[in-house]
N, C-alpha and C positions, 0 to 999 in steps of 0.2 A: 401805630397800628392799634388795632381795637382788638379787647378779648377776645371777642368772634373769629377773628380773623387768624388770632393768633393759634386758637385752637382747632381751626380747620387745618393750616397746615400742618400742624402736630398730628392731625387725622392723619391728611395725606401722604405726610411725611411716614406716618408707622404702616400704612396700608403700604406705600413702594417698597419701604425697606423687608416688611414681611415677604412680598413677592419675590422681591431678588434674594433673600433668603431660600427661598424655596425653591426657585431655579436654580441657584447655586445645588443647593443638595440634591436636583434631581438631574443635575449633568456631573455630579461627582457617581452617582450610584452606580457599581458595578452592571453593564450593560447583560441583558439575558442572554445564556451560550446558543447558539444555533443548535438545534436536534441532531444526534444521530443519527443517520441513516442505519436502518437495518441491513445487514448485508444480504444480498443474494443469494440462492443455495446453486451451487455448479451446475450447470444446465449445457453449455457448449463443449464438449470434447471435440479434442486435438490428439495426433499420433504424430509424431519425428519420428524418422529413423536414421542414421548417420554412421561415421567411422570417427572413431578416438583413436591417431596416434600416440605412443607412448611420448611424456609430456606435454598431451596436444589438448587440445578441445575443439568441442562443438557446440553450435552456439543458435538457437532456433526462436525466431520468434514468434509472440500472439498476442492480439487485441482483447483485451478485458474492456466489454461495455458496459460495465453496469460494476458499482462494488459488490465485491463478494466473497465467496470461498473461491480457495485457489488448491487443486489436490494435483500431487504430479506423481506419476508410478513410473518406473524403469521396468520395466517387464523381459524385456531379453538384452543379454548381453551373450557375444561369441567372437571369440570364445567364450565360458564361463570366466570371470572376473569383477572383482569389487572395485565401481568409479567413482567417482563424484559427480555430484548432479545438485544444481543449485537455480534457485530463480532469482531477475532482478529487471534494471532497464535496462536498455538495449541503447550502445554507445557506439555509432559505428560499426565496427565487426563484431566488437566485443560484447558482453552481458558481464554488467556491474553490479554484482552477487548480492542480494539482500541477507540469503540464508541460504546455506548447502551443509552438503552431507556426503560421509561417506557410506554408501551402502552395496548391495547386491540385488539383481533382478527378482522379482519377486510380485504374486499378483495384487496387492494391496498397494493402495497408495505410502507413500515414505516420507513426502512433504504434504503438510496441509498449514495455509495460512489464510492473511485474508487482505485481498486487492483494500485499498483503504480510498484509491485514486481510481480513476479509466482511464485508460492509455493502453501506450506498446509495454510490453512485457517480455522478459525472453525469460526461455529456460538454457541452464548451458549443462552438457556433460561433456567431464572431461579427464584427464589421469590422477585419481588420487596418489602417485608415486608408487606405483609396484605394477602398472603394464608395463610387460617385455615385447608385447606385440601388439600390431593393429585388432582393434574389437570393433564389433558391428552392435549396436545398439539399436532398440523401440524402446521410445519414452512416451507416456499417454500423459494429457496435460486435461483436467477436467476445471472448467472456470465459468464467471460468469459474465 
């Protein structure tokens, strides 16, 4: 082989290896995260109203279309009584609790969070341990 020759592939040879260099480092680079969505501000209100056997519950569901704030208020309970009232998905009969509380009716919301997903939703109330009787509850569910 001749100088020429030999130093073309030396060329060619450092131009390839450069490039697979540089593909290699730009399929190692940590990929850009996807944006957050901003969430929603509650815009659809919902009202339940139902009966809580002592150790019972009730279990109501609702469609979150868009992410967002999710605000949920117990407004009456009757008798007077402190439940529990909690949001999550909806299994069946059941709602699989993301977060609840114990509280009393009252006009302000008691739960606010934030839908992260869209889908079915339910809210449940149900005996935090100290109904002796049937209660008649309204829960307002504000979401987006």
């Amino acid at each position: 082989m001749s100088r020429y020759h030999v130093k073309t592939m030396k060329a060619i040879l450092a131009v390839v290896l450069g490039l697979g260099l540089a593909l290699g480092a730009s399929a190692c680079s940590d990929p850009t995260p996807p944006t957050t969505p901003t969430p929603a501000p509650p815009t659809i209100p919902e009202t339940f109203t139902g009966t809580v056997l002592p150790l019972g519950t009730s279990v109501n569901t609702f469609l979150v279309q868009r992410v967002g704030t999710i605000q949920v208020s117990l407004d009456a309970v009757t008798p007077p009584a402190s439940v529990g009232i909690g949001v999550g998905t909806p299994s069946g009969a059941n709602c699989l609790l993301l977060d609840n509380l114990t509280v009393v009716a009252g006009p302000n919301a008691q739960m606010t969070g934030t839908a992260t997903v869209i889908g079915n939703f339910c809210v449940s109330v149900f005996d935090a341990g100290n109904l002796v009787e049937a209660v008649n509850y309204t829960v307002s569910v504000l979401h987006s």
